[in-house]
C-alpha positions in Angstrom: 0.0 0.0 0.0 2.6 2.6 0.9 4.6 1.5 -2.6 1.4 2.2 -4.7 0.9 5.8 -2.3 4.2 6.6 -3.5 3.7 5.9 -7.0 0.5 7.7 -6.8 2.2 10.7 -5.5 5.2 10.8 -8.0 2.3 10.5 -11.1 0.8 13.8 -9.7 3.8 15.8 -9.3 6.0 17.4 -12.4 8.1 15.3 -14.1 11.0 18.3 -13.7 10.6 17.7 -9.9 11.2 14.2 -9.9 14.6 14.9 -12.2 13.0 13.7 -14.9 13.5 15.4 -18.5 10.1 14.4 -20.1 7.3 16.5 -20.4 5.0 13.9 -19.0 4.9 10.9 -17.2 4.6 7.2 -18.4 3.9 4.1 -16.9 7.9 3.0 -17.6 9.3 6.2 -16.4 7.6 6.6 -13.0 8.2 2.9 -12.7 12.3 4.3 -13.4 12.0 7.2 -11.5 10.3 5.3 -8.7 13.1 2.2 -7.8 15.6 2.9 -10.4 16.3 0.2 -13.1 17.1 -2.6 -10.9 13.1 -3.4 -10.6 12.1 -2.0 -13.7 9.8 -5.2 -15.1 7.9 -5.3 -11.4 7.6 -1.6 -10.9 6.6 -0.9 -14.7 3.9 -4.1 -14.0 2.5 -1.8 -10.6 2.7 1.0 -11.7 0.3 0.0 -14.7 -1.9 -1.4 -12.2 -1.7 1.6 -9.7 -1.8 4.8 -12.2 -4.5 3.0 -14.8 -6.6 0.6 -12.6 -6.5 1.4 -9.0 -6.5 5.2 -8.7 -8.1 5.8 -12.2 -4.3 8.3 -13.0 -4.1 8.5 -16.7 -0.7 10.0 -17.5 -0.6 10.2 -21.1 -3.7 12.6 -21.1 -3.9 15.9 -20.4 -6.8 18.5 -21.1 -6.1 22.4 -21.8 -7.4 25.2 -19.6 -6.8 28.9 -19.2 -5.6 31.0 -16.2 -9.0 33.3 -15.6 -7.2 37.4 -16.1 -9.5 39.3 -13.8 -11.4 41.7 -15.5 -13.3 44.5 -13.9 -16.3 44.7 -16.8 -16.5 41.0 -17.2 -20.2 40.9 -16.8 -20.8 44.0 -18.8 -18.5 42.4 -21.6 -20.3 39.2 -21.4 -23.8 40.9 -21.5 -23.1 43.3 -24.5 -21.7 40.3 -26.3 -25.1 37.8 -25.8 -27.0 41.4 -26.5 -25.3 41.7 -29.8 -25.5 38.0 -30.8 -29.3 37.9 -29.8 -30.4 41.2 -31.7 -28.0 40.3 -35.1 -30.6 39.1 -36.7 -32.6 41.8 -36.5 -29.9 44.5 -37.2 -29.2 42.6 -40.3 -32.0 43.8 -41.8 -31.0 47.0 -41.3 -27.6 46.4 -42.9 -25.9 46.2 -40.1 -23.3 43.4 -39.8 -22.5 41.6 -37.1 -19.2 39.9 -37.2 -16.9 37.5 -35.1 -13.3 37.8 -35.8 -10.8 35.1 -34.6 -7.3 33.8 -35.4 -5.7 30.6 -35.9 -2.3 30.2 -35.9 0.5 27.6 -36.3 -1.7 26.0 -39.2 0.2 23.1 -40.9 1.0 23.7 -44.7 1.3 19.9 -45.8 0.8 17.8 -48.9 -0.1 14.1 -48.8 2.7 12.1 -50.4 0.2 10.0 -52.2 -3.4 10.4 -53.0 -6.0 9.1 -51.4 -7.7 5.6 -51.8 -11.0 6.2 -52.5 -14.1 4.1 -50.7 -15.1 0.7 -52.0 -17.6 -1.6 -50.6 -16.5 -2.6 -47.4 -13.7 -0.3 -46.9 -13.7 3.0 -45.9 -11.4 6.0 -48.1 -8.0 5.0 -46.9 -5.4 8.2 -46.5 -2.0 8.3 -47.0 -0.4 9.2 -43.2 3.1 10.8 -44.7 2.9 14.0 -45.7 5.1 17.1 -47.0 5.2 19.7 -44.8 5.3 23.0 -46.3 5.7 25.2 -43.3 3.3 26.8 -41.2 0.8 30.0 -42.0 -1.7 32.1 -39.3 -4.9 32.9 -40.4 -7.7 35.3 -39.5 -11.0 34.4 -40.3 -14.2 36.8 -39.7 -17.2 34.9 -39.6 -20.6 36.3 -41.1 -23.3 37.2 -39.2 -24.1 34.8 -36.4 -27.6 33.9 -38.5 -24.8 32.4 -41.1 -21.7 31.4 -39.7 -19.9 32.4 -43.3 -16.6 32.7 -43.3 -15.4 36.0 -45.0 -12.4 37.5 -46.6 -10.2 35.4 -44.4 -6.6 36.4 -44.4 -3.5 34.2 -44.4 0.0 35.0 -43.7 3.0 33.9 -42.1 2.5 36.2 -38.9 -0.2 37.6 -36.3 0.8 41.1 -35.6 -1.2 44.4 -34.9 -0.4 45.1 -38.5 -2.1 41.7 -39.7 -5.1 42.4 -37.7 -5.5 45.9 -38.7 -4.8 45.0 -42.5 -7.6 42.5 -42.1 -10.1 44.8 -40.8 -9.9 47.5 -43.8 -10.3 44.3 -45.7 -13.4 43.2 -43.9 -15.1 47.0 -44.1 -14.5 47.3 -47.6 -15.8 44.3 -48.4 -19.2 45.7 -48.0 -19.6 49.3 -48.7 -23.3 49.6 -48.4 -23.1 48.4 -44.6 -24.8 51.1 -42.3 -22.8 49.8 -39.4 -20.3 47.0 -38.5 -19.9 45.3 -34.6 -17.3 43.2 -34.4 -16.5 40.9 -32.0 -12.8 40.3 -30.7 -11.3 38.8 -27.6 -8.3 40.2 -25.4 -5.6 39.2 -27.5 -2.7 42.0 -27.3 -2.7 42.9 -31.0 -6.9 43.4 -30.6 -6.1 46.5 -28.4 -2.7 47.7 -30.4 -2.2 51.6 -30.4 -2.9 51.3 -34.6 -6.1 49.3 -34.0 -7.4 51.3 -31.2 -6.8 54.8 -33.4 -7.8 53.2 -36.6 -11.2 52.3 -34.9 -11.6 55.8 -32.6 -11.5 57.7 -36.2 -13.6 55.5 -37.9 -16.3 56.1 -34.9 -15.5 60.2 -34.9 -13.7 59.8 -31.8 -11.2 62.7 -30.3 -8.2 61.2 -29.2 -7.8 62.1 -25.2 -5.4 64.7 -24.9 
């Protein structure tokens, strides 16, 4: 029992704090880190049994979260967002446009080295798993109003700067000269609340720059 509290233990803590340079724990390598090599086949065999069966640990899993940024107009962000996403379809008729604008980054450029196999009867399409990579491109994507979910004039590029995002959004507006207005969602990324952005938008909306 103490052997399997022990093993339990070492699977919770960092692999760095153990000595360990992995990212993650295994089954093998908290079965190394626990006794050394000398028991490796026994301890690899408990450790299985303790991390996977016993106490329900899964080490090669892992699930993303976000550190919450306090944010003194949370609620009031959160409610004029839901207000803006509930009354788009209205405002729509009034040629107003309601937009969501988002990022994604780090997006594989690759080529299959082969083409596909396509489906016959009993077998699904078969694809090629090696690939050519061809670097990696960000992309901005504004999506339509929230009634559509279009994707429109999305941007690609090999970086995400304040420029990018700027660049996009004189895109986006001019994409649609007979809009009466635009609202455009963003989220708190830096280059959302550049200087450029910021100014770009204040003159668009006839606002004085604070002096």
């Amino acid at each position: 029992m103490e052997q399997r509290c022990q093993m339990v233990a070492l699977a919770c803590e960092d692999p760095k704090e153990a000595g360990r340079p992995i990212s993650q724990w295994t089954a093998r390598e908290i079965a190394d880190a626990r006794d050394g090599a000398r028991h490796r086949r026994a301890d690899f065999s408990t450790a299985c049994r303790t991390a996977a069966e016993k106490r329900g640990l899964q080490p090669h899993r892992f699930r993303s979260w976000l550190t919450e940024v306090p944010d003194p107009k949370r609620e009031e962000k959160i409610t004029e967002g839901c207000q803006l996403y509930a009354q788009a379809v209205e405002r729509v008729k009034g040629g107003e446009r309601s937009i969501s604008m988002d990022e994604l980054t780090g997006v594989q450029a690759v080529e299959r080295k082969h083409p596909d196999l396509p489906m016959q009867p009993g077998h699904v399409l078969r694809r090629e798993f090696e690939y050519i990579r061809h670097g990696t491109l960000s992309r901005v994507s504004s999506m339509h109003d929230v009634v559509s979910g279009q994707v429109i004039v999305p941007s690609w590029g090999p970086t995400r700067t304040q420029e990018d995002a700027l660049a996009h959004l004189e895109r986006l507006i001019a994409s649609d000269p007979q809009a009466s207005r635009w609202h455009i969602i963003l989220d708190n990324l830096n280059i959302h609340q550049s200087q450029a952005l910021v100014r770009w938008v204040a003159e668009r909306e006839g606002i004085a720059p604070e002096t």
